[in-house]
Every structure is written in C-alpha cells, then in structure tokens.
C-alpha positions in Angstrom: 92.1 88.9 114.1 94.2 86.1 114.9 97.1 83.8 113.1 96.1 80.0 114.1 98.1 78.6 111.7 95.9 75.6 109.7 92.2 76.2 110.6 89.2 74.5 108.9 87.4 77.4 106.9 83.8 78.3 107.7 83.2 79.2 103.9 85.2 77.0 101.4 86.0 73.8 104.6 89.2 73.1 104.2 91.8 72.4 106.4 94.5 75.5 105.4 96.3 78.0 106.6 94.5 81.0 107.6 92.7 83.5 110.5 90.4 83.7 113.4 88.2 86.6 113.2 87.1 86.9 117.1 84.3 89.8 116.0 82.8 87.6 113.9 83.3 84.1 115.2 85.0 82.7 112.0 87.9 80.7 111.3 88.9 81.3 107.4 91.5 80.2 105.1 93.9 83.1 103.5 92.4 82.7 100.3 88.5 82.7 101.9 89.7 86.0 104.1 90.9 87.9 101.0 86.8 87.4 99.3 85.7 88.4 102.9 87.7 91.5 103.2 87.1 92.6 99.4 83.3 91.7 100.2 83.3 94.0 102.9 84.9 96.7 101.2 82.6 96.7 98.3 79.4 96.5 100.5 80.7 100.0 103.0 81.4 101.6 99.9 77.6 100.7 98.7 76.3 101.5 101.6 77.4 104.6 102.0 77.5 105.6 98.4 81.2 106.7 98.8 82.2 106.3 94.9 81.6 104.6 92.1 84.3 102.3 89.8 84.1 105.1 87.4 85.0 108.1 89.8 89.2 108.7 90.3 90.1 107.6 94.1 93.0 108.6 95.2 94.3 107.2 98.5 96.9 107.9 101.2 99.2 105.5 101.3 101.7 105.3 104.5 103.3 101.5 103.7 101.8 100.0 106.7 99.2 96.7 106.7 96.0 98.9 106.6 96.8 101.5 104.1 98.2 98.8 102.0 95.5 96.8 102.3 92.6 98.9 101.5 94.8 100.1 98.1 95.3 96.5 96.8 91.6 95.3 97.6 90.2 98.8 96.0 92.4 97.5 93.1 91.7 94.0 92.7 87.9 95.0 92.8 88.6 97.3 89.9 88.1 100.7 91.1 90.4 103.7 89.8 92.8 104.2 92.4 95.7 106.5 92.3 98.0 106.3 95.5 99.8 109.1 97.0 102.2 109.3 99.7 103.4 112.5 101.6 107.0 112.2 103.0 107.3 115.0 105.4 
C-alpha cells in the first residue's frame, strides 16, 4: 500500500486523496479504501465462519495501525467487540 496523494478512484472516479494498493492494482480514494477494507473483513470472516455479529469478540489491541484497524472496522460493521490490552 502506497500514499500518492490525489489519485482517481477505481470504484467511486474521483479525483481525491487516497492509496495505491500494488497487490491488487488499484488506486482508491480514502473513503472508497475504508468500504474495501470493511468488505474484506466481512467476507474472511464468512469465509471461514470465524464468528457471527451475535457472538462476543474480544480483540487484542496493542495501539499500533493494524490492531487498531481491525477493532474500528469490526465496529463500524457492527460486531460485538470488546478490546483488551495487556501491559506487561
């Protein structure tokens, strides 16, 4: 994933802000990457039948971009989630 500054999104075609996703060969707005991401999450967890919105999920949260990301999109797509954080 790279910054490239204003790109013209794949999905939505404006000219914004936003990402290059090399593995996919996409250029997408912030707003466009945020659906994508969510999208993605929902369809692993399908996929692999890992929980469903009524089931608890707790996650480990460490503060840094990945942990924090999973947490908020889990959120946003209305799962359960209760965070916890270990500080040894």
């Amino acid at each position: 994933m790279e910054d490239f500054g204003k790109v013209r999104c794949k999905i939505c075609g404006g000219v914004k802000s936003g990402i290059y996703l090399r593995s996919y060969n996409l250029r997408l707005c912030l707003d466009c990457f945020k659906l994508f991401f969510e999208k993605r999450v929902q369809e692993t967890i399908e996929k692999f039948k890992m929980f469903s919105k009524s089931d608890r999920v707790a996650v480990a949260i460490s503060g840094g971009k990945d942990s924090t990301a999973l947490a908020k999109s889990l959120k946003e797509l209305r799962y359960n989630v209760h965070l916890f954080h270990i500080d040894c």
